[in-house]
C-alpha positions in Angstrom: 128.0 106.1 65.8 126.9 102.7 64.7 127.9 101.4 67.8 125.8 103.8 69.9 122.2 103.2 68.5 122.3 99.1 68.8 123.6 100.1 72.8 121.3 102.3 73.2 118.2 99.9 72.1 120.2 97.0 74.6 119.8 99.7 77.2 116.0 100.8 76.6 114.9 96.9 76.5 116.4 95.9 79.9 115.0 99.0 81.4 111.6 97.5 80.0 112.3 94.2 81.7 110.1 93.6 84.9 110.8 91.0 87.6 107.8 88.6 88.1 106.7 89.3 91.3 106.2 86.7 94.3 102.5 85.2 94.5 100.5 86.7 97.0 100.7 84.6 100.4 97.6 82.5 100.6 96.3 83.9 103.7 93.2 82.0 103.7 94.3 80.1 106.7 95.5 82.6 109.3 91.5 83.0 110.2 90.4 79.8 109.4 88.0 80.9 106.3 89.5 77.8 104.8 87.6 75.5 107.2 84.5 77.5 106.6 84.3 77.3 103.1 81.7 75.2 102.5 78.8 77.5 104.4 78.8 79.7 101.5 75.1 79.4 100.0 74.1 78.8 103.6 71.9 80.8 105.9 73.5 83.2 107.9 72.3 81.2 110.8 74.4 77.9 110.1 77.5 80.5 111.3 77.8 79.7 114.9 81.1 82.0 114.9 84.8 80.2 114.3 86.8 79.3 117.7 90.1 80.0 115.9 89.3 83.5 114.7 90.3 86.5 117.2 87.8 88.7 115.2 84.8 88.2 113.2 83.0 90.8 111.1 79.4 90.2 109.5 79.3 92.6 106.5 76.0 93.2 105.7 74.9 94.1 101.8 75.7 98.1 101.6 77.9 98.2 104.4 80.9 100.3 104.9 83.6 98.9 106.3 87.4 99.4 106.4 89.9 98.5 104.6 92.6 97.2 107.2 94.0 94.6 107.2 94.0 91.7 109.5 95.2 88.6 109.1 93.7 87.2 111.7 89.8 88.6 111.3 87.6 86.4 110.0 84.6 88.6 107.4 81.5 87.0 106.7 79.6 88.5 103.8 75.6 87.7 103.3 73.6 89.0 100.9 70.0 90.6 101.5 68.0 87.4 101.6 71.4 86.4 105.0 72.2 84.1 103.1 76.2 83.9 103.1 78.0 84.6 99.8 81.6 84.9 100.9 84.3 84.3 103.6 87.4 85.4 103.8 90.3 86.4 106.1 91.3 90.3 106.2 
């Protein structure tokens, strides 16, 4: 018996132990949002579209859009004044 409760707290703690999980890919450059980073705080106009991107989405303040995603779309966010608060690939 005073074997069993010391195993039995071994056993408990490794069933607590996570693994650490691999970083997130940085996907940033599958779209090109990289390139494009620096037109955020820029009017809307200065986007003239992205030659590498096979999609581009303009989300609008308020819009719905869905949550797929695709590695390869380029999103442009603007806020209500079109000026352009984020980019991003997805």
């Amino acid at each position: 018996m005073r074997l069993v409760a010391p195993l039995l707290g071994l056993v408990l703690l490794a069933a607590c132990q996570t693994e650490t999980p691999d970083p997130a890919p940085d996907m940033s450059a599958s779209c090109g949002a990289a390139d494009l980073q620096p037109l955020q705080g820029q009017p809307l106009a200065q986007f003239q579209g992205h030659p590498t991107a096979q999609a581009t989405r303009i989300i609008a303040p308020g819009m719905a859009v869905t949550m797929d995603y695709r590695p390869d779309r380029l999103n442009v966010e603007h806020d209500a004044d079109m000026v352009i608060t984020r980019i991003f690939c997805g």
